[in-house]
N, C-alpha and C positions, 0 to 999 in steps of 0.2 A: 722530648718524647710527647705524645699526644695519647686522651683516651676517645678518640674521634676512632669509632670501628675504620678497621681493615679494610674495608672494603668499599665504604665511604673514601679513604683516599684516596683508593685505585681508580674510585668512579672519578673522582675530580682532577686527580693528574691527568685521565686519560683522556681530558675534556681540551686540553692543552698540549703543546708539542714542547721538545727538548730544545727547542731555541730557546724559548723565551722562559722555562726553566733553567736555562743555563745563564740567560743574562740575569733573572731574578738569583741566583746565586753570584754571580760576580757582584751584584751590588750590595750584598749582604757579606761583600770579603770571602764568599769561599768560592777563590776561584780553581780549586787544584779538585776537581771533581769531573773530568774528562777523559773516559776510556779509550785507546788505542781507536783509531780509525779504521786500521783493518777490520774489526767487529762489524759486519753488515747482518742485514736478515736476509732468510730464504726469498723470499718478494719485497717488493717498497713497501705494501701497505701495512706491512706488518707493524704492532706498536705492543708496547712492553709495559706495566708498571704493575711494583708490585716489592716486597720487602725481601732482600736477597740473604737465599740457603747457601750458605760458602761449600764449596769443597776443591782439593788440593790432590793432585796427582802426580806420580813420579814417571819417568821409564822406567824400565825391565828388558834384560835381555835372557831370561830364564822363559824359557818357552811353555813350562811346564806350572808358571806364576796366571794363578787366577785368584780376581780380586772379588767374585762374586757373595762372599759373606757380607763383607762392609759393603758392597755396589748396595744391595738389597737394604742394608738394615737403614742404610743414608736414603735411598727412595722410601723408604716405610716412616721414615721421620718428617717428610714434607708435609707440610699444611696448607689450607686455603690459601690461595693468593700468594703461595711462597713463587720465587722465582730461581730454580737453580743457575748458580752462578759459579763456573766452575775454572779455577785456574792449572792448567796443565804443564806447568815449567816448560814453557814455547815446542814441548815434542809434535812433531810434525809425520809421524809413521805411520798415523791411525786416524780412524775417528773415534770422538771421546762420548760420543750423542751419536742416540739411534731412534730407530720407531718404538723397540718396546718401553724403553725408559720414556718416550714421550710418553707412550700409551700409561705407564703407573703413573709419570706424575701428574696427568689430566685425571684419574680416576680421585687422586688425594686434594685435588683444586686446586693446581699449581697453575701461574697465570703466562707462564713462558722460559723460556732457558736463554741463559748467553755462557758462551763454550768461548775459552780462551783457547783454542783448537778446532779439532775436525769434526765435522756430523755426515753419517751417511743414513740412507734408507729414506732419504729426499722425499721423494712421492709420498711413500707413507706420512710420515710427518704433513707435508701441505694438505693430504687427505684428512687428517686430522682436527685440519685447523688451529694447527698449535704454532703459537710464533716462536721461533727458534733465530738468537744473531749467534755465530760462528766466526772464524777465521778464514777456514779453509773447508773443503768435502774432500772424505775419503772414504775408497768401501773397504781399506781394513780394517779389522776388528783390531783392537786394543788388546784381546788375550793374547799375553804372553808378550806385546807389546809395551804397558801401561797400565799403571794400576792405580787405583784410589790410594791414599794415607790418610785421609781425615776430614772431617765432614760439619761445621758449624764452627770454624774458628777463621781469624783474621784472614784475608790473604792477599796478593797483590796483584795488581794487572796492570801491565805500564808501570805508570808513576802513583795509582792510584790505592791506597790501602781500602779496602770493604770487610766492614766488620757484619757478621749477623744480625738482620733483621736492619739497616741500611736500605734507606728505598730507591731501585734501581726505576729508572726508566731510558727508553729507547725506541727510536723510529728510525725512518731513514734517513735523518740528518745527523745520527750518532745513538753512543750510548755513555749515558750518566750517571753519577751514584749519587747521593743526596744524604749526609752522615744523621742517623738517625735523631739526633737529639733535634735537626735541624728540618725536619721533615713538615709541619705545620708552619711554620715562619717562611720555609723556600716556598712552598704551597701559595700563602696568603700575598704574597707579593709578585706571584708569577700570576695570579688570578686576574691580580689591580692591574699588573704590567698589561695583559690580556687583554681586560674590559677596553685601555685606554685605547691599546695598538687598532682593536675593532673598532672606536669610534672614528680613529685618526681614518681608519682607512676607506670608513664609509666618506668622511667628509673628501679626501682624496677623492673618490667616484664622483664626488658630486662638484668638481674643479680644482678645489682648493691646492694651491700649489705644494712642492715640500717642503722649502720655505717656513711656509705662513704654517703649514700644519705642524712642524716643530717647536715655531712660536707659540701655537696655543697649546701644544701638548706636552711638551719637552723632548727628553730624549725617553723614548720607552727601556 
């Protein structure tokens, strides 16, 4: 854990890409912090970082099953810079993200969403300007579909367990979890890994073979 504001690490994570946070964590031994590939964002440029709000959803096949009490009271719980992070046991009938739930959690300073499932209302969302990584798109609605069960507890995606408040990032080269106790140390050494890879690579522009630039640099 760190008392470095919130929002200081979102600036500095997002100053770097999940490469080189992912190899500053394999060298730090946590290499089991890579979410499924199928997670893309709506466009490339999109990037994510930010401490992830868990929540967990089931199917239904009760037509007449609306989960909008707990939908609400879990978007009325987001905070600055949270990121929902939502695992939907692989149901594939709906989409689980939409534009208004974009719209509340931009209004609570939520820094973006990754849906282990479907998002529709595309447009809206890109109009927004809210980065969203998905699965799939779908324009049904989840009522009566798919329901929330619980909202700031463990969950899983792939192989990867994300606890609350766990800092998530992602680009177009993937998406990462980062276990919170380790959030400052994967930080401080994806920084240094950074500073080096930048000089290797100015010196690369300027001849220097690959070689000779891993001899003076090592391996980043």
């Amino acid at each position: 854990m760190t008392n470095i504001p919130t929002e200081e690490l979102v600036a500095r994570y997002k100053k770097l890409y999940t490469g080189i946070v992912s190899d500053a964590m394999d060298q730090l031994g946590l290499r089991t912090h890579l979410l499924p590939a199928y997670l893309r964002p709506l466009t490339p440029d999109m990037v994510i970082a930010g401490p992830a709000f868990t929540g967990l959803g089931e199917p239904v096949t009760d037509e007449a099953c609306n989960d909008n009490d707990i939908r609400f009271a879990m978007l009325e719980s987001i905070q600055p810079c949270d990121i929902p992070v939502w695992q939907t046991n692989m149901t594939d009938t709906c989409a689980h993200w939409g534009g208004l739930m974009t719209r509340s959690t931009r209004q609570a300073g939520g820094c973006g969403a990754i849906i282990d499932g479907g998002v529709r209302d595309v447009n809206d969302i890109l109009q927004q300007g809210f980065p969203v990584f998905a699965r799939f798109y779908s324009c049904g609605s989840s009522l009566g579909r798919w329901r929330i069960c619980s909202f700031q507890q463990p969950i899983q995606i792939g192989e990867i367990t994300i606890h609350p408040g766990d800092f998530m990032m992602a680009d177009i080269d993937g998406v990462l979890a980062v276990p919170r106790e380790h959030i400052l140390e994967v930080l401080e050494r994806a920084e240094d890994m950074a500073a080096r890879e930048d000089s290797m690579g100015k010196d690369m522009e300027e001849g220097l073979g690959i070689r000779a630039a891993y001899d003076k640099y090592g391996t980043i």
